[in-house]
ZALUMKOL-197933 format. One record per atom (N, C-alpha, C): residue in three letters; atom name; x, y, z. Coordinates in steps of 0.05 Angstrom, whole numbers, plus 5000, padded with zeros to 4 digits. Example, Ala and Ser with C-alpha at 12.3 -4.5 7.8 and 13.67 -1.06 7.14 Angstrom:
ALA_N_5264_4886_5156
ALA_CA_5246_4910_5156
ALA_C_5264_4934_5156
SER_N_5257_4955_5142
SER_CA_5273_4979_5143
SER_C_5258_5001_5157
//
This chain:
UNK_N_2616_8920_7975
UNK_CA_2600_8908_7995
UNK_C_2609_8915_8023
UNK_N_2643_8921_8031
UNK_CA_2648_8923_8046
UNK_C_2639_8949_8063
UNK_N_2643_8977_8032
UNK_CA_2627_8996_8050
UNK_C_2604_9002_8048
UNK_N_2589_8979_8043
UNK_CA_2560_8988_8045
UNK_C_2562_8976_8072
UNK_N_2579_8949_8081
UNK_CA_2566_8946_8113
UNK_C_2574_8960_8129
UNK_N_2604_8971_8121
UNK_CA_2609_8991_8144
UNK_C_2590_9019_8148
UNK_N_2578_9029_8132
UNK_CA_2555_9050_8128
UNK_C_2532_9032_8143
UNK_N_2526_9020_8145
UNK_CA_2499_9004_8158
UNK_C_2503_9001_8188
UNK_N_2536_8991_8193
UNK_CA_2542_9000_8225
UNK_C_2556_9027_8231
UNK_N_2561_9035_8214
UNK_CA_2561_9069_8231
UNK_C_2532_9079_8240
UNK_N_2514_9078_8219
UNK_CA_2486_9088_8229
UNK_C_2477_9073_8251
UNK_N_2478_9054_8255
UNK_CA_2475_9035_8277
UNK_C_2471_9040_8308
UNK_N_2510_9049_8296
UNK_CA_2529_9055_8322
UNK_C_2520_9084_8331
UNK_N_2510_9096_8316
UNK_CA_2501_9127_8317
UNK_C_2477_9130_8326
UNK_N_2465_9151_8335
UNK_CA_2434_9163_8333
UNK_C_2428_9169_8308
UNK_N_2403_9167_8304
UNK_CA_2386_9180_8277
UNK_C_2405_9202_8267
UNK_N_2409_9206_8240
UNK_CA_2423_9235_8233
UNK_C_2395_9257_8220
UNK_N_2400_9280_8233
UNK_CA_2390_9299_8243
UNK_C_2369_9308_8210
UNK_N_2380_9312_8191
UNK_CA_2376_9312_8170
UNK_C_2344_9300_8157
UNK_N_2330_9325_8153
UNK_CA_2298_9310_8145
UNK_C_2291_9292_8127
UNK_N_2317_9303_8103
UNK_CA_2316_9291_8077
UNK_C_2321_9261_8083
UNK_N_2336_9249_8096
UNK_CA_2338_9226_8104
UNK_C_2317_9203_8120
UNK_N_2300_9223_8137
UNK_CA_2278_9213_8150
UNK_C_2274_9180_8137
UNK_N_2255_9182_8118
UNK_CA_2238_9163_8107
UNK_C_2251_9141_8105
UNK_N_2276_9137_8092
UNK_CA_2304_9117_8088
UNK_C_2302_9110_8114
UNK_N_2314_9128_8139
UNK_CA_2326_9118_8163
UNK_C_2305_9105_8178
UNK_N_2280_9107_8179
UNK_CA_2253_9101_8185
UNK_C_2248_9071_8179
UNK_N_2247_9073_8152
UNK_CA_2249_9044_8131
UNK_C_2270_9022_8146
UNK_N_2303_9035_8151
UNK_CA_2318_9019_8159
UNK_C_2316_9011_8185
UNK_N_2308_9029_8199
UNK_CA_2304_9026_8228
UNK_C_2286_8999_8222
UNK_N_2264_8999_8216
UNK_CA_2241_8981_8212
UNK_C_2251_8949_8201
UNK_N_2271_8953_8186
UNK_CA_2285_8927_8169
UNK_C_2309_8925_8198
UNK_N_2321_8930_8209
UNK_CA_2338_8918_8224
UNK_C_2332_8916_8250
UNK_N_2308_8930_8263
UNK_CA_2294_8921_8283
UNK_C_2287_8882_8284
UNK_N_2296_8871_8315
UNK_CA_2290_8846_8312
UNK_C_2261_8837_8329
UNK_N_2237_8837_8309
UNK_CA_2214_8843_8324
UNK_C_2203_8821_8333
UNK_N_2217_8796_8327
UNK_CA_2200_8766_8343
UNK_C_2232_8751_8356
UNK_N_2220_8734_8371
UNK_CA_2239_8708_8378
UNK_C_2238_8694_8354
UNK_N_2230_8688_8334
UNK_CA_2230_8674_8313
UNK_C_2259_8681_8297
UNK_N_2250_8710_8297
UNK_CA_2265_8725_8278
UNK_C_2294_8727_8283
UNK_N_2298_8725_8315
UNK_CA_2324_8729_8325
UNK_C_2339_8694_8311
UNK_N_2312_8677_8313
UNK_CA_2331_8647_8312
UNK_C_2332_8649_8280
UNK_N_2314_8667_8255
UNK_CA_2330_8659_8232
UNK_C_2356_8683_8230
UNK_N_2364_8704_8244
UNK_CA_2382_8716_8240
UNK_C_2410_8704_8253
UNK_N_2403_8694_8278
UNK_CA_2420_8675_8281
UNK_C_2436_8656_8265
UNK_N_2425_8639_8255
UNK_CA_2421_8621_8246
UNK_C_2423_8624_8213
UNK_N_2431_8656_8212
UNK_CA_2441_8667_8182
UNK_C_2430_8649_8161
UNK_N_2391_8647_8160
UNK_CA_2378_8646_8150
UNK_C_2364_8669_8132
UNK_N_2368_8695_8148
UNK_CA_2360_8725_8145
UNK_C_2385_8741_8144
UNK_N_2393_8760_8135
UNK_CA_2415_8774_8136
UNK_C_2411_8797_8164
UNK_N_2424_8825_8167
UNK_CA_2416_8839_8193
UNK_C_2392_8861_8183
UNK_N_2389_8853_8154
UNK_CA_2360_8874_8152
UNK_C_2336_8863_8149
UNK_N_2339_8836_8148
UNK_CA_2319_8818_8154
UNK_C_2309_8805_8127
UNK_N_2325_8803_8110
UNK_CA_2330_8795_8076
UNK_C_2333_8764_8079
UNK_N_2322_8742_8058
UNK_CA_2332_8722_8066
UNK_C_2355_8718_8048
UNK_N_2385_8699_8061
UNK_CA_2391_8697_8049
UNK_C_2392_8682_8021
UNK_N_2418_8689_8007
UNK_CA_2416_8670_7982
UNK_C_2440_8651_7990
UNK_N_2430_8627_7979
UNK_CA_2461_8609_7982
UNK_C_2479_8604_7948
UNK_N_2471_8623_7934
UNK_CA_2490_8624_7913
UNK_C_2515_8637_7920
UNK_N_2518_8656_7943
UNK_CA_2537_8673_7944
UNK_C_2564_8654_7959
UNK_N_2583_8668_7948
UNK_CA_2612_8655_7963
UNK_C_2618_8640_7986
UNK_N_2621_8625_8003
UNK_CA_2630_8615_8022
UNK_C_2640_8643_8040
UNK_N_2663_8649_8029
UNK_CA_2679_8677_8050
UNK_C_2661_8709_8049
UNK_N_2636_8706_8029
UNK_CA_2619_8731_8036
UNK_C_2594_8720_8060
UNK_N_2598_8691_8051
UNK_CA_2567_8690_8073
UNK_C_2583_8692_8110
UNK_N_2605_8673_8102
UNK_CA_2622_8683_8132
UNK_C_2622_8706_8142
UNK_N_2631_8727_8126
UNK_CA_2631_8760_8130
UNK_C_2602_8767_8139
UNK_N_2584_8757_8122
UNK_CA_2560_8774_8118
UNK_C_2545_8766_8151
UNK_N_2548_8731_8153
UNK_CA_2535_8722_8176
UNK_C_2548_8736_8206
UNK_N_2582_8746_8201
UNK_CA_2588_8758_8221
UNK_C_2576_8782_8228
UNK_N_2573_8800_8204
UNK_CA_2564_8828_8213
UNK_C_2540_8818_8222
UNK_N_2523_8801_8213
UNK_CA_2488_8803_8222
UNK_C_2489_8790_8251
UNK_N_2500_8765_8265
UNK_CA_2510_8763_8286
UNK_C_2520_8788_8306
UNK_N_2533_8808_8298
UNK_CA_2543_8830_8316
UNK_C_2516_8846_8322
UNK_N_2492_8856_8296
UNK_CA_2481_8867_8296
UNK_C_2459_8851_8314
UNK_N_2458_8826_8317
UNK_CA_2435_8820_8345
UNK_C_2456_8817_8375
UNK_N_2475_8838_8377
UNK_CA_2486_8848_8395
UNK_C_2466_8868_8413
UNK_N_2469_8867_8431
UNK_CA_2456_8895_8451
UNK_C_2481_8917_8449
UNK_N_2485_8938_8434
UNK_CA_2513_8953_8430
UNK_C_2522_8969_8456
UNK_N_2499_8979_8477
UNK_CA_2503_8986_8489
UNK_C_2515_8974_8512
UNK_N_2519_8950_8514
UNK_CA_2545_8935_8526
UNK_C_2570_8918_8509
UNK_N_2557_8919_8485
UNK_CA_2577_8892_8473
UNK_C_2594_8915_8449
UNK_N_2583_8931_8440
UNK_CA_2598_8950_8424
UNK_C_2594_8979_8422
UNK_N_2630_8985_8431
UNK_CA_2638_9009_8437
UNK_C_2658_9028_8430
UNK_N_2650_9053_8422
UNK_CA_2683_9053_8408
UNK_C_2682_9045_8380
UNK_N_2662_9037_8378
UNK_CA_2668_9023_8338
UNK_C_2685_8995_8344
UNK_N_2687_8991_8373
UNK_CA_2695_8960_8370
UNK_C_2685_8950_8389
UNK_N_2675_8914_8383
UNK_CA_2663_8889_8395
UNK_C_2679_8890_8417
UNK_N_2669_8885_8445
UNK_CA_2675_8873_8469
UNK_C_2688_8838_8461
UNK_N_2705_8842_8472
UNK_CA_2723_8812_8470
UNK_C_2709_8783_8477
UNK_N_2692_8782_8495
UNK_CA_2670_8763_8505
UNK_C_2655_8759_8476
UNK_N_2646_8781_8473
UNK_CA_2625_8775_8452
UNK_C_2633_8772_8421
UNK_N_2666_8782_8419
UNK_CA_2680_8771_8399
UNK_C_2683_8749_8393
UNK_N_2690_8733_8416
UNK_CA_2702_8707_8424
UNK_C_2674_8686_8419
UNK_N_2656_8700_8421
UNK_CA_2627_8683_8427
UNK_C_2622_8682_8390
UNK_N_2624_8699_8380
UNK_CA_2615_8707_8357
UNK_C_2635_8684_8329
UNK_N_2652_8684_8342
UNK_CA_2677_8676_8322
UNK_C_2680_8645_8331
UNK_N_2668_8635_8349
UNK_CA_2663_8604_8371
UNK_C_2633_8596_8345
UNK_N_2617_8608_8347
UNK_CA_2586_8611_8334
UNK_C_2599_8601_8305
UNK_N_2606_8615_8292
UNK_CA_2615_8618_8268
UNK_C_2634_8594_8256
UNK_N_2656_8592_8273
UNK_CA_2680_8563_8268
UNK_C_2658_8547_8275
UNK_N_2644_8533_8289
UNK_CA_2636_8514_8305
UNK_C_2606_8512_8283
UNK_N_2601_8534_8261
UNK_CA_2573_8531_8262
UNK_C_2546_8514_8265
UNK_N_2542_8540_8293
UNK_CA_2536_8530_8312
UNK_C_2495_8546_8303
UNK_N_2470_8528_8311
UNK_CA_2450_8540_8298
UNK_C_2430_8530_8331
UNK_N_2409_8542_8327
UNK_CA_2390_8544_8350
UNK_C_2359_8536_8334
UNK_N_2353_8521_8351
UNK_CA_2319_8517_8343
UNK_C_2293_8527_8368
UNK_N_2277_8523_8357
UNK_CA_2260_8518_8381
UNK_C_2251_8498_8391
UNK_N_2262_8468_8366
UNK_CA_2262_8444_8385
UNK_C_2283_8435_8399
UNK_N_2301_8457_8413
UNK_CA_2328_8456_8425
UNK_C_2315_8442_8451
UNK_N_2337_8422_8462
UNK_CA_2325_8425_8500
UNK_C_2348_8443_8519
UNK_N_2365_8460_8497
UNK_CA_2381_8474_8507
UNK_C_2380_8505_8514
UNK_N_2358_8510_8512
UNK_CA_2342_8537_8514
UNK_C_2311_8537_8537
UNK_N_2304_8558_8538
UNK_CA_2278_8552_8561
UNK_C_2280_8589_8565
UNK_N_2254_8598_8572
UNK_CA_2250_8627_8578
UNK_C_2235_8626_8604
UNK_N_2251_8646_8619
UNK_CA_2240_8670_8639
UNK_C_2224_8675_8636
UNK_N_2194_8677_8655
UNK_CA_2176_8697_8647
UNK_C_2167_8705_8669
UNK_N_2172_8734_8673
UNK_CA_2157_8749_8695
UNK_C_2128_8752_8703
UNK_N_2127_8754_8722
UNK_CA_2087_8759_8727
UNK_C_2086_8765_8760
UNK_N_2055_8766_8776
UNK_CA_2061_8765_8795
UNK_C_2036_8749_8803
UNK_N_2026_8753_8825
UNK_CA_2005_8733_8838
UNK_C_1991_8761_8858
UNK_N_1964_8740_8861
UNK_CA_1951_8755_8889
UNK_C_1947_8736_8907
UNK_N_1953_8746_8927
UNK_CA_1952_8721_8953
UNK_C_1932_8741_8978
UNK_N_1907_8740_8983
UNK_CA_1896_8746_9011
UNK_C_1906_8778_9008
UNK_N_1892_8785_8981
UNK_CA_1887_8815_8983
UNK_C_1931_8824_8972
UNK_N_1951_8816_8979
UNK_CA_1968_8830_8978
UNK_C_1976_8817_8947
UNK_N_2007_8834_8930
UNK_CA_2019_8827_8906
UNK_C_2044_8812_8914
UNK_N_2044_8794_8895
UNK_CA_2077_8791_8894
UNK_C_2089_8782_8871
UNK_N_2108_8788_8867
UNK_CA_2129_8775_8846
UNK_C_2131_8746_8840
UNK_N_2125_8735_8809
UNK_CA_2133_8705_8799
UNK_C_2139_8697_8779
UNK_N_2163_8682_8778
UNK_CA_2172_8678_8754
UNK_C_2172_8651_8739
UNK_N_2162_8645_8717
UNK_CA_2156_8623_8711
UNK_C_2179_8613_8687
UNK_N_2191_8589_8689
UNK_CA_2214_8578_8680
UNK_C_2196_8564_8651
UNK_N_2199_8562_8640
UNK_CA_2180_8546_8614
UNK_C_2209_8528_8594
UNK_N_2195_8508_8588
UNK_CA_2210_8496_8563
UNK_C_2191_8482_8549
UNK_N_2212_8480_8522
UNK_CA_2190_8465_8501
UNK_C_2191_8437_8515
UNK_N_2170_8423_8500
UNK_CA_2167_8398_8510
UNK_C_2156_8384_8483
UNK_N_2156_8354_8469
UNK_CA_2153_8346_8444
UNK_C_2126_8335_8452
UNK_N_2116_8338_8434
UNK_CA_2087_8324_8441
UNK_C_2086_8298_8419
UNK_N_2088_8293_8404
UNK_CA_2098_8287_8374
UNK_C_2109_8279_8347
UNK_N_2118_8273_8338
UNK_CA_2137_8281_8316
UNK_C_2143_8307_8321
UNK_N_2133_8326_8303
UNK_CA_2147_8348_8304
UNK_C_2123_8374_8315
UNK_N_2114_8368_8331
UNK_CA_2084_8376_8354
UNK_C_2098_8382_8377
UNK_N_2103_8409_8385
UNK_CA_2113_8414_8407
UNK_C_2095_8432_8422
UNK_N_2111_8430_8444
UNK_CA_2087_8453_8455
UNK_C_2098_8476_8485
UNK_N_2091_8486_8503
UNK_CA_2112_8505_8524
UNK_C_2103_8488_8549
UNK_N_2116_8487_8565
UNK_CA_2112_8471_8596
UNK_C_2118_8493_8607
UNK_N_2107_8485_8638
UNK_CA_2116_8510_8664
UNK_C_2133_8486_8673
UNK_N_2167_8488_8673
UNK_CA_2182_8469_8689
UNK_C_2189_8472_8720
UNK_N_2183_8507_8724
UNK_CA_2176_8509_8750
UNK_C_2173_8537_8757
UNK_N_2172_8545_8784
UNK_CA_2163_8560_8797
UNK_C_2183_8582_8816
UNK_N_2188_8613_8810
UNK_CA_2212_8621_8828
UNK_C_2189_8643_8845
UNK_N_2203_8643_8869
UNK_CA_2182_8665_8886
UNK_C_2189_8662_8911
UNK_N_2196_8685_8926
UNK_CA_2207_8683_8949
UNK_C_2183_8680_8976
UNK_N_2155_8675_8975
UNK_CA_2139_8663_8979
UNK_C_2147_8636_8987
UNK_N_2156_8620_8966
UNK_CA_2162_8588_8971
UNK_C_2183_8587_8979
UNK_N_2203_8607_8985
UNK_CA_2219_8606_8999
UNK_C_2232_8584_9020
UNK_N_2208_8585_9045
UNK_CA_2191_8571_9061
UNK_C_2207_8538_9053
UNK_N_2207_8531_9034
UNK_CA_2209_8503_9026
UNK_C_2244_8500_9031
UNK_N_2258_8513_9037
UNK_CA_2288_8516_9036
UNK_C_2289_8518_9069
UNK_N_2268_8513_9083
UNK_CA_2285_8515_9114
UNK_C_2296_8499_9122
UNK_N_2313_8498_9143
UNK_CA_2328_8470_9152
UNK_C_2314_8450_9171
UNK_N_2313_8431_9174
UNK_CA_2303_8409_9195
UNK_C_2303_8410_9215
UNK_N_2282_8412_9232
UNK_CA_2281_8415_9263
UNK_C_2295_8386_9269
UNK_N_2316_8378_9275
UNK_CA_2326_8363_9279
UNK_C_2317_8338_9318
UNK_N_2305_8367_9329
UNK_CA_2293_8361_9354
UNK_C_2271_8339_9342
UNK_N_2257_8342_9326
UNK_CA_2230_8337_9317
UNK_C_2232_8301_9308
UNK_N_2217_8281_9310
UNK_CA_2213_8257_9305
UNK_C_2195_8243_9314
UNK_N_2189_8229_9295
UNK_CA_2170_8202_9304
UNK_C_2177_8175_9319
UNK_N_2177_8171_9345
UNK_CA_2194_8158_9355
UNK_C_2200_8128_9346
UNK_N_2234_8118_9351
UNK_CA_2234_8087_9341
UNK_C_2214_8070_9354
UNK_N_2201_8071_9369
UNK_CA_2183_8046_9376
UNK_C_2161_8053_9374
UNK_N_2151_8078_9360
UNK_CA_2122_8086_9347
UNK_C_2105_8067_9337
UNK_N_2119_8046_9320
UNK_CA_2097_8031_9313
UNK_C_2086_8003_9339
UNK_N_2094_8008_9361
UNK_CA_2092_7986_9383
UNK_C_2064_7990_9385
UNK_N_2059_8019_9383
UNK_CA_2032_8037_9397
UNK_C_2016_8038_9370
UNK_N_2015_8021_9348
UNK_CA_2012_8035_9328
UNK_C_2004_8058_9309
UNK_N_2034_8072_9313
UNK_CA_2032_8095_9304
UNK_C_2011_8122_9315
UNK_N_2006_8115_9347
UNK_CA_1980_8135_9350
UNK_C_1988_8161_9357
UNK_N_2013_8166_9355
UNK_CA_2029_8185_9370
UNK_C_2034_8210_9341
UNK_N_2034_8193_9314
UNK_CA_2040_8207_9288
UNK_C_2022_8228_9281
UNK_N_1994_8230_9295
UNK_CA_1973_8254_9284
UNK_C_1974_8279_9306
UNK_N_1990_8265_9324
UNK_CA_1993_8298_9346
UNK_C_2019_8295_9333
UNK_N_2039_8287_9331
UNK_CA_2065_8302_9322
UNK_C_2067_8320_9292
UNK_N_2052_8313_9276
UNK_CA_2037_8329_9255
UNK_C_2022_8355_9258
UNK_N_1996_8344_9273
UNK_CA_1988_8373_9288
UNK_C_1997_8396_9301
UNK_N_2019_8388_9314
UNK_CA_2030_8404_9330
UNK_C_2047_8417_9330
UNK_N_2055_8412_9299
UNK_CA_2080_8421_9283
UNK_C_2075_8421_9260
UNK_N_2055_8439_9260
UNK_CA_2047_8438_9222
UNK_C_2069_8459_9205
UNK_N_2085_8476_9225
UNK_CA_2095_8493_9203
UNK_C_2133_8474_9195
UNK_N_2135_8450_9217
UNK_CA_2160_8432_9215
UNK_C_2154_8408_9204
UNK_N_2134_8403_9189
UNK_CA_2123_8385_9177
UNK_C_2137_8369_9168
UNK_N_2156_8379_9152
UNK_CA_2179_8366_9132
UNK_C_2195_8359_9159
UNK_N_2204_8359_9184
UNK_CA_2222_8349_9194
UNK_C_2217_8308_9205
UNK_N_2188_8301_9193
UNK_CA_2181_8284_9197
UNK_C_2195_8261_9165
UNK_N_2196_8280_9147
UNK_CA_2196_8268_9118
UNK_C_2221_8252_9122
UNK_N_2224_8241_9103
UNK_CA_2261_8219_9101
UNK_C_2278_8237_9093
UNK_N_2300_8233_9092
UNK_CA_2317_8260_9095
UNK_C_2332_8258_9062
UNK_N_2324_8252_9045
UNK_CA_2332_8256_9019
UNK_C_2302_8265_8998
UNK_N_2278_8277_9021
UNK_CA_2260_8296_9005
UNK_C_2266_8315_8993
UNK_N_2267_8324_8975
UNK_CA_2261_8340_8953
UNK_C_2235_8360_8955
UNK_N_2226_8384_8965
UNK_CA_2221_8404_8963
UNK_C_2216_8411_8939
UNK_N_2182_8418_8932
UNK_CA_2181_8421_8901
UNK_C_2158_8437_8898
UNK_N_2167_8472_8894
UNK_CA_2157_8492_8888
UNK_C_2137_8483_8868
UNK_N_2133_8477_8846
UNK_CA_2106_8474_8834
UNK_C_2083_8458_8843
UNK_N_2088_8442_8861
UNK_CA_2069_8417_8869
UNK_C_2046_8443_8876
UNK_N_2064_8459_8900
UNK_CA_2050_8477_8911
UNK_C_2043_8499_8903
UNK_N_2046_8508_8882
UNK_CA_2037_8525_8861
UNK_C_2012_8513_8852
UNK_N_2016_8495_8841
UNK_CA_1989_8476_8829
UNK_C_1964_8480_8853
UNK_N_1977_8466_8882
UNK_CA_1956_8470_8903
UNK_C_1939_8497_8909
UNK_N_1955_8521_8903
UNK_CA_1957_8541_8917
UNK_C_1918_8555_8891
UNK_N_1929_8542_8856
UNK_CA_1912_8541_8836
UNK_C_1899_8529_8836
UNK_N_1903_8508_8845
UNK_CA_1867_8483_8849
UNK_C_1855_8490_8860
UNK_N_1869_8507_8885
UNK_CA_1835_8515_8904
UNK_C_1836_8551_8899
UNK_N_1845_8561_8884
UNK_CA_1840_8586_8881
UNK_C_1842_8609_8901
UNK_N_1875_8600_8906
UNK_CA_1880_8610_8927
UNK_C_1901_8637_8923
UNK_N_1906_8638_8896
UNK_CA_1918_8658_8891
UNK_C_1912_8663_8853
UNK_N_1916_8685_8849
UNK_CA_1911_8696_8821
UNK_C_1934_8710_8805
UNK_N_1945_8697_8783
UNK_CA_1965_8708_8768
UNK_C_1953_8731_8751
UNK_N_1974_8748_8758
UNK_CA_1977_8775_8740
UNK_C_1986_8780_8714
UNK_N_1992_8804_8707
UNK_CA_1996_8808_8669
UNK_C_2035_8798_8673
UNK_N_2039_8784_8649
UNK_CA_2068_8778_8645
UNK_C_2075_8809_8635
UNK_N_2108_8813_8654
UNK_CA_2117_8842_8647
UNK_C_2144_8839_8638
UNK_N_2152_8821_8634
UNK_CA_2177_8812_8616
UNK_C_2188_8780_8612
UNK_N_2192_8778_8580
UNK_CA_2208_8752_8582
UNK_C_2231_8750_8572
UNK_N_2243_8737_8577
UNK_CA_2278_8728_8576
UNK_C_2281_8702_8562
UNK_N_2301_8697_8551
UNK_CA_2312_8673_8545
UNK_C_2338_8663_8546
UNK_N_2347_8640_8554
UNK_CA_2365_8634_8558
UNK_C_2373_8608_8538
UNK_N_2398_8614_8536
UNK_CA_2406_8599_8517
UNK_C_2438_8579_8520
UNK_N_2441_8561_8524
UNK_CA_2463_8538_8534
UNK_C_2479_8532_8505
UNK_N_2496_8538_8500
UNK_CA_2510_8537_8462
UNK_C_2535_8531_8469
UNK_N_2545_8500_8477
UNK_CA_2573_8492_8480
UNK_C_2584_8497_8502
UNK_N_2607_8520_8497
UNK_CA_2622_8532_8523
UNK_C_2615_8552_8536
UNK_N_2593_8563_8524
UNK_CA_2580_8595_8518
UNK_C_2548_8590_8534
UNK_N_2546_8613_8549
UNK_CA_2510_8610_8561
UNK_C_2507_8643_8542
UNK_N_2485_8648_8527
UNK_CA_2481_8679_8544
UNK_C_2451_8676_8528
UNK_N_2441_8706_8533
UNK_CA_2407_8715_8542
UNK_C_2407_8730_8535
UNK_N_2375_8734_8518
UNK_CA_2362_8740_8485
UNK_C_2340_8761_8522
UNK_N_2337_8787_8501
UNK_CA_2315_8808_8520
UNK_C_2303_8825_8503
UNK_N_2283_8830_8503
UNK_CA_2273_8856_8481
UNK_C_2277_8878_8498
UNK_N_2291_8895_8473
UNK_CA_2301_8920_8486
UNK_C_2296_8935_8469
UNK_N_2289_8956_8480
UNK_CA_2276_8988_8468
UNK_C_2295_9018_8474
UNK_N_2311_9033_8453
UNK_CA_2325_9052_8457
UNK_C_2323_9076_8451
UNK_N_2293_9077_8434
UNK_CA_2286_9098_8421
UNK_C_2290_9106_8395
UNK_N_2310_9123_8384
UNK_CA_2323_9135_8371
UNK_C_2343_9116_8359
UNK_N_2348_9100_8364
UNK_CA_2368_9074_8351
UNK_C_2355_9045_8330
UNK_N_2376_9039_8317
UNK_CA_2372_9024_8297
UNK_C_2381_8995_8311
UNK_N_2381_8992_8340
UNK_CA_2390_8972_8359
UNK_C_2365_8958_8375
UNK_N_2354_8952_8362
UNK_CA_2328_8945_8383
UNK_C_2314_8920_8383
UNK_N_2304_8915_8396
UNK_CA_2282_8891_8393
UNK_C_2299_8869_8405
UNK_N_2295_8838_8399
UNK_CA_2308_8816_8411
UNK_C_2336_8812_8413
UNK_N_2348_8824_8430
UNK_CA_2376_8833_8425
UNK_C_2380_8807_8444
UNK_N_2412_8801_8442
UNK_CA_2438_8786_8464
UNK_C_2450_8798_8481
UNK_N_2437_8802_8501
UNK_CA_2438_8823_8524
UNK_C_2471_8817_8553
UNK_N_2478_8782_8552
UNK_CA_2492_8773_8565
UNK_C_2498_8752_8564
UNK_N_2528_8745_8549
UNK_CA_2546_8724_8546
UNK_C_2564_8718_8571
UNK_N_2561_8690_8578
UNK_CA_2576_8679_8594
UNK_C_2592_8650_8584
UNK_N_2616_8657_8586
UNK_CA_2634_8638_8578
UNK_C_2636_8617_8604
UNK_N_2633_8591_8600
UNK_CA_2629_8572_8615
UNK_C_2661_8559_8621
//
């Protein structure tokens, strides 16, 4: 068993071998170890699937499914940062062997996960870049469904300026009742917020929503998504990745961060 897995990560670790006769096999395997959904990454994870995408059996040994779940764990590695040399990067050793002692499993009714998703907008003829933060949300029992939790875009930027601190509604404003508050508004529509109480909160989607109620701007095609994932001491992020010629592809673990 041992050298069938080490034969499964040498080809791995390798380009296609050159050899025609082999074609159809390496084709086949490519196809079986490709990780072609987010689903798929959480039953390989989760060493529900082995790394060719087999389910497993739970008749087998305690110390083969350990082995076996390790290799299939390495193999939803991105190799071209995490393995080199024919050996694991230490981060992602450490992550791998944390996963495993700790077993540790991922859902999609996690609230410890949430995906990136790229896109852009049209605003008055020009493009720009937007990224939308999503998490599951329960609707349910077991009825879930995706939320937009918020909004990134250097557009709203704008919402991060500092307080005209010159700017106020004066203490004896209400003597006059308040008639002084619709020119100090007016007159300062782009310091607006320096009127607010000073523990406002600034909140990119409100104005996203506004910007969509009145059809003031138009979202574009999504051009990548990401996921991120919070697991204990450990953060890191699931990317579909395409290499060509490699048996490394699809929903890979692109970046582990030890917390």
């Amino acid at each position: 068993m041992k050298k069938f897995i080490a034969v499964i990560f040498a080809l791995i670790t390798f380009s296609v071998i050159d050899a025609q006769i082999f074609t159809t096999v390496i084709d086949e395997q490519a196809l079986q170890m490709r990780v072609k959904q987010i689903d798929e990454f959480f039953s390989r994870f989760n060493y529900e699937c082995d790394f060719l995408g087999k389910e497993v059996s739970r008749d087998t040994s305690l110390i083969n499914n350990l082995e076996r779940r390790k290799n299939t764990l390495i193999a939803l590695l991105n190799f071209d940062k995490y393995y080199k040399n024919n050996n694991i990067d230490s981060v992602a050793g450490e992550f791998i062997d944390f996963v495993i002692k700790e077993n540790k499993r991922i859902a999609y009714t996690d609230t410890n996960w949430y995906a990136e998703v790229s896109s852009s907008f049209t605003m008055n003829g020009k493009k720009y870049p937007l990224t939308f933060i999503l998490h599951t949300e329960q609707l349910k029992d077991v009825i879930y469904k995706w939320v937009i939790a918020d909004v990134r875009c250097e557009q709203f930027d704008f919402l991060n300026d500092s307080i005209n601190s010159q700017l106020s509604i004066f203490p004896g404003a209400h003597g006059a009742s308040f008639i002084s508050v619709p020119d100090a508004i007016n007159l300062n529509t782009s310091n607006v917020r320096s009127f607010f109480r000073k523990d406002y909160k600034p909140d990119r989607l409100s104005l996203f929503e506004e910007f969509v109620r009145k059809r003031q701007i138009k979202i574009g095609s999504i051009t990548k998504v990401t996921y991120k994932f919070n697991l204990g001491k450990y953060k890191f992020t699931v990317e579909h990745i395409e290499k060509g010629d490699s048996y490394n592809n699809g929903w890979l673990v692109n970046e582990i961060v030890k917390q």
